[in-house]
C-alpha positions in Angstrom: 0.0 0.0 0.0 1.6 2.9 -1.5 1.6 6.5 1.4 -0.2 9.3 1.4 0.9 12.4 -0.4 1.4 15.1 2.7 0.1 18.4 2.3 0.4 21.3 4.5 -2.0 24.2 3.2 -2.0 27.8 4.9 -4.1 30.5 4.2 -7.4 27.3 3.2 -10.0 29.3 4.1 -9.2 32.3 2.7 -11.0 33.3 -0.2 -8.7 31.8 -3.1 -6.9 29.0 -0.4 -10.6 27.7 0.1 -11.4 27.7 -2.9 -7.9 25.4 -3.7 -8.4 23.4 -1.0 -11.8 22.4 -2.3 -10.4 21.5 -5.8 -8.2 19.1 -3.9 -10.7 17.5 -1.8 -12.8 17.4 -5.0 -9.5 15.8 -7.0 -9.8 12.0 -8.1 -6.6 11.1 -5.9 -8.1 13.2 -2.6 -8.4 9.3 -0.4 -4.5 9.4 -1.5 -3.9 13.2 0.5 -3.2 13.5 3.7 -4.1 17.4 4.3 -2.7 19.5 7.2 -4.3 23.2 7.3 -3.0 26.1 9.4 -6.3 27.5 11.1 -6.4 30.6 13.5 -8.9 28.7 15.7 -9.9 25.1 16.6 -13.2 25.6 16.4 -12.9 26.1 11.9 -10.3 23.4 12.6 -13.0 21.2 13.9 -15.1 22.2 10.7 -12.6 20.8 8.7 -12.0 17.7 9.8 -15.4 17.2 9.3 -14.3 17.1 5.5 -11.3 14.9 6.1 -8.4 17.5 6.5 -6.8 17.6 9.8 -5.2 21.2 11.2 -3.1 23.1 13.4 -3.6 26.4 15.1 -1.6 29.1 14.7 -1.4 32.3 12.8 1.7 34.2 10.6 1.9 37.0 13.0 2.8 34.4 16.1 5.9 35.8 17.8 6.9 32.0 17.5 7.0 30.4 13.9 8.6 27.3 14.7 5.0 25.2 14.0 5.5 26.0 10.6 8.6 24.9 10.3 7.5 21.6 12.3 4.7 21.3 9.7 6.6 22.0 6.8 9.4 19.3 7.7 7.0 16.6 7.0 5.2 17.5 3.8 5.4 16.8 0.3 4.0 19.6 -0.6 3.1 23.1 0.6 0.5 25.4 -0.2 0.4 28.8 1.1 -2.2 30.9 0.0 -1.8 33.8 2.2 0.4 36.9 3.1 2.3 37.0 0.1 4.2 39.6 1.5 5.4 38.5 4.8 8.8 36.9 4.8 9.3 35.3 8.1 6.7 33.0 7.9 7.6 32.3 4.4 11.4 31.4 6.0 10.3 29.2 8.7 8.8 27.5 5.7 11.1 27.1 3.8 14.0 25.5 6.6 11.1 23.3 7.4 11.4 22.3 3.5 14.7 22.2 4.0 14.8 19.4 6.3 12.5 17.2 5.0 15.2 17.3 1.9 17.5 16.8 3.9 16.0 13.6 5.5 14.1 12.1 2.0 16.8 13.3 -0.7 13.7 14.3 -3.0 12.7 18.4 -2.8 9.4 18.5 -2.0 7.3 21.0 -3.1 6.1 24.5 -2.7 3.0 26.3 -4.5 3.2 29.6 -3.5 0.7 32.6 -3.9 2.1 35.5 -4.9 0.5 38.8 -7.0 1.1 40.6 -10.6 1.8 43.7 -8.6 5.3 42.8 -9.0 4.7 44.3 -12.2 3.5 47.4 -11.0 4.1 51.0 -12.2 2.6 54.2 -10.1 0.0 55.7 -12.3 -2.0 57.3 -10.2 -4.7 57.2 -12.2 -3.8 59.0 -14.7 -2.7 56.3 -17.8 -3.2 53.1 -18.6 -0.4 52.6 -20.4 1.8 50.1 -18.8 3.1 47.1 -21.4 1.7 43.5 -21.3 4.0 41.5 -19.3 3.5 37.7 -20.0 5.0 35.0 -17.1 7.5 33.6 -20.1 9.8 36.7 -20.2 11.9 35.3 -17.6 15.0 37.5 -17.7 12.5 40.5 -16.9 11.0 39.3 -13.9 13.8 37.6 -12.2 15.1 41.4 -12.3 12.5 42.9 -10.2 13.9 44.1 -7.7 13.4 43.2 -4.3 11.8 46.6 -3.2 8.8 45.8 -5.7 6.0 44.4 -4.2 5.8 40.3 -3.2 9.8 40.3 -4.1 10.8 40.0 -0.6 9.1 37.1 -0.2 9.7 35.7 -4.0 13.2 36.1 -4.2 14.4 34.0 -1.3 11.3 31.4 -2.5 13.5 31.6 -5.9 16.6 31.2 -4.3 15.7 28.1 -2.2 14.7 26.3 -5.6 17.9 27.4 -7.1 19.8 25.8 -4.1 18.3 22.5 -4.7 16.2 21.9 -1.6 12.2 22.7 -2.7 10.6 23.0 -6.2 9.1 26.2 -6.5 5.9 27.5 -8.5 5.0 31.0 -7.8 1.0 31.2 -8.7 0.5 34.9 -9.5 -2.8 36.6 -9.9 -3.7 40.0 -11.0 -7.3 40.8 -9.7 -9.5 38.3 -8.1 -13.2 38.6 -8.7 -16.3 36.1 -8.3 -18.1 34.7 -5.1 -16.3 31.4 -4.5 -18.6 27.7 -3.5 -17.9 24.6 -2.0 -18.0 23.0 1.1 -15.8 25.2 2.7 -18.3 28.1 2.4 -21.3 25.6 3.5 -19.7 25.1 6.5 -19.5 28.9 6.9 -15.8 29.0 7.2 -14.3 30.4 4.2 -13.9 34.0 3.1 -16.7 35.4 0.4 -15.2 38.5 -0.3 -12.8 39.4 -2.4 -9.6 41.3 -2.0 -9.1 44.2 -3.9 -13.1 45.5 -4.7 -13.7 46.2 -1.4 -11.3 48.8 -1.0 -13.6 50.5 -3.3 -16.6 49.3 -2.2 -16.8 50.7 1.1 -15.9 54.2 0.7 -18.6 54.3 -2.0 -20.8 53.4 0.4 -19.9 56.0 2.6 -19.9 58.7 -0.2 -23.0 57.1 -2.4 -21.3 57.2 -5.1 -18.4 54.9 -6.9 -15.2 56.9 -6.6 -11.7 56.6 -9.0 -8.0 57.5 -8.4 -7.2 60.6 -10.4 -8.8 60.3 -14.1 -9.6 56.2 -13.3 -7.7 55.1 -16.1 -5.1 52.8 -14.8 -6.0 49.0 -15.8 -5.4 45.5 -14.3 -5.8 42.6 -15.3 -8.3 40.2 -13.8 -9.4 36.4 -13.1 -12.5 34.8 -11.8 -11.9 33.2 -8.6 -13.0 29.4 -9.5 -10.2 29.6 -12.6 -7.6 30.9 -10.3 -7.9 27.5 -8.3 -8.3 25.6 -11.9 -5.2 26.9 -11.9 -3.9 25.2 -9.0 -4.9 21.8 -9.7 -3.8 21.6 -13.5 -0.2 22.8 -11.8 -0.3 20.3 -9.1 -1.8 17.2 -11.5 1.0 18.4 -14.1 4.0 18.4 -11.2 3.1 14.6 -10.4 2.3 13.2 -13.5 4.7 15.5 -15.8 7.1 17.7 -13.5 9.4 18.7 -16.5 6.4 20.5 -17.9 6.1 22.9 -15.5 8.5 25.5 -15.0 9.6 25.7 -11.9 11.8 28.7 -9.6 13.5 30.7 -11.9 10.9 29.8 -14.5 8.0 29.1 -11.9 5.9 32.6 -12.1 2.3 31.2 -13.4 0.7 34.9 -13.7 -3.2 34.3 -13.8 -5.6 36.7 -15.7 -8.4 36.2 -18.7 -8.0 38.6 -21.0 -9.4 41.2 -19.2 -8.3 44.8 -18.9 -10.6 46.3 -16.4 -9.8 50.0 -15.6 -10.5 52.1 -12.3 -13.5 53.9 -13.9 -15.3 50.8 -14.9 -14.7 49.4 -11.6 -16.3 52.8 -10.0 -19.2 53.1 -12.6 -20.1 49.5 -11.6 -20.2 50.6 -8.2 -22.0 53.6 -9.0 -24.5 51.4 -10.8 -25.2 48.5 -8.0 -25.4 51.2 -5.2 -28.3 53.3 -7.4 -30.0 49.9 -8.1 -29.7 49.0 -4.1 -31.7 52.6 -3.7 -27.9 53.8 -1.8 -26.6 55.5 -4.5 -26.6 59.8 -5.6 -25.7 58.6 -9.6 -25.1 56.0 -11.9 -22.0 57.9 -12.9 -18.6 57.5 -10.6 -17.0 60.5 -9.5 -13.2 61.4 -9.0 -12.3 61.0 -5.0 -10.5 64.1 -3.6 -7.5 64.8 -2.3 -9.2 65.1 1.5 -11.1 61.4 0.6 -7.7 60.2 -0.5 -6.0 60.4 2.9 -9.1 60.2 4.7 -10.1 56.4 3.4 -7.2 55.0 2.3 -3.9 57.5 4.0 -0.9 57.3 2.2 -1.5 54.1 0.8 -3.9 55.3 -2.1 -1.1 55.2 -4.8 -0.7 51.7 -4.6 -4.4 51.2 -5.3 -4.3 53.0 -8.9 -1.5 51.6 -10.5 -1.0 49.5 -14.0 -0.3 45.7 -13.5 -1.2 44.3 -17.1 0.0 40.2 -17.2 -0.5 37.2 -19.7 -0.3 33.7 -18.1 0.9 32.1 -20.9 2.7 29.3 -18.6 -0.5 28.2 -17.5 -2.6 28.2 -20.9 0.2 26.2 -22.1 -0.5 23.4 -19.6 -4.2 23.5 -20.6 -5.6 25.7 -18.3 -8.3 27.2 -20.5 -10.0 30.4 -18.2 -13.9 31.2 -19.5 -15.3 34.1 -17.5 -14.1 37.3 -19.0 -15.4 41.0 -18.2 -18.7 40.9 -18.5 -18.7 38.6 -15.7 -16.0 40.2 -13.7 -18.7 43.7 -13.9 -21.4 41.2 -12.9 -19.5 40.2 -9.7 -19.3 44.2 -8.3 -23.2 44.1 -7.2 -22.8 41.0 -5.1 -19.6 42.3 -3.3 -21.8 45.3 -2.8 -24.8 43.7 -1.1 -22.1 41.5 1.0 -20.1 44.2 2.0 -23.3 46.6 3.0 -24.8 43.3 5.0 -21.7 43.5 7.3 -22.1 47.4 8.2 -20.4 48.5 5.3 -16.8 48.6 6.1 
């Protein structure tokens, strides 16, 4: 009787880790996993091993990271789905990894989440005019620097695959959109929400009308949240079955969009449009937040949210992954994140 294939998944009910996690225990081969998840509480721990996957508690902020090294030491794979942008986590980790090379001779593996702000410009607004970077240029994304955003964390990832000891895919999504199913949300344990609308969302609540970041023209590029974790499994099937067809550490940025170019207006005119159907709303039409809104909803941060990051996942398509929902259905998705986010107060 052959083992079990040992997985240790953080970040599994998050709104894209849940969604992953349920394509694994939906997978052909899920009797054949053995699936550890890092919860912040016993009690969604307890919900989970109601669906087979046993846990441990602990968070990314705990002073002590040593659990996730523990974990890490005895699986085959790792998953992390969450806080792409915190590195000591990521290097307790990766010295768990580390040791369970050390100890099997085979680098195990680790299927990280990163973000296409590493391609990032700071637009403010005011252009969309940023070039279409696609996850095969190699050369210009292993020169990122490590001040851009997620290259703290994705250059020592890198580094670790380059050393021998893990195999390293880096699954890298622009903009996440949809409202995700399974079990995980059944059991009422898995974030709805998406990650980047909401910032939006909210202060258009508060101002009753859709707002944009200096002329709204900056663009991103988008994915539904189901084909994100399609994503996921055609990497992980294609890793066992095929693992020279996936590019791995150097080569190992999967970037994740559909085709779609969606700008800060038409993300605020959506807005605009669900809040007026909800009977919250001044006008259909978005409006340009000021200067005083600026710092007063988002401080000094508000750059960061009206920037160019225009991606092809090229990698991916070439494995098979074949992504369906495209803008229309991305502008679909804002009324729903509207009518969740006003349910809980609005914030």
């Amino acid at each position: 009787m052959s083992s079990k294939l040992n997985i240790f998944f953080t970040g599994a009910t998050g709104y894209i880790g849940g969604t992953v996690l349920t394509r694994l225990l939906q997978h052909p081969d899920a009797a054949s996993f053995q699936i550890i998840a890092l919860v912040r509480s016993a009690e969604k721990g307890e919900k989970l091993k109601t669906l087979g996957v046993d846990f441990i508690v602990g968070s990314y902020t705990d002073e002590n990271l040593g659990f996730l090294t523990e974990a890490a030491s005895r699986a085959d794979v790792v998953i992390a789905v969450t806080d792409s942008d915190n590195l000591p986590p990521a290097s307790a980790i990766l010295a768990g990894m580390k040791i369970k090379y050390e100890k099997s001779g085979k680098a195990p593996v680790l299927m990280h989440t990163s973000g296409s702000a590493i391609i990032m410009d700071d637009a403010r607004g005011l252009h969309g005019d940023l070039a279409v970077v696609s996850d095969l240029e190699v050369d210009k994304l292993n020169a990122l620097p490590v001040q851009a955003l997620h290259r703290n964390v994705d250059i020592p990832i890198i580094e670790a695959d380059k050393a021998g000891y893990i195999k390293a895919y880096l699954i890298t999504p622009g903009t996440v959109f949809g409202v995700p199913s399974g079990p995980l949300v059944d059991l009422g344990i898995q974030h709805k929400s998406s990650m980047q609308l909401p910032y939006f969302i909210g202060p258009a609540i508060a101002r009753k009308q859709g707002g944009y970041i200096g002329k709204g023209l900056s663009k991103w590029s988008a994915v539904h949240v189901e084909e994100v974790a399609d994503l996921y499994r055609i990497i992980f099937d294609t890793i066992r079955s095929n693992p020279d067809a996936a590019g791995h550490g150097p080569e190992g940025y999967y970037f994740v969009e559909n085709n779609i170019e969606y700008s800060g207006l038409d993300a605020a005119r959506a807005i605009s449009e669900a809040l007026v159907d909800l009977g919250l709303g001044t006008s259909r039409e978005p409006s340009p937040f000021s200067q005083e809104e600026l710092e007063a909803f988002y401080g000094n941060l508000w750059p960061l949210l009206a920037t160019n990051s225009l991606v092809k996942a090229d990698r991916g398509r070439a494995l098979g992954w074949s992504p369906k929902q495209g803008k229309v259905e991305f502008l679909a998705s804002v009324k729903p994140e509207v009518e969740a986010l006003i349910a809980k107060g609005g914030n």
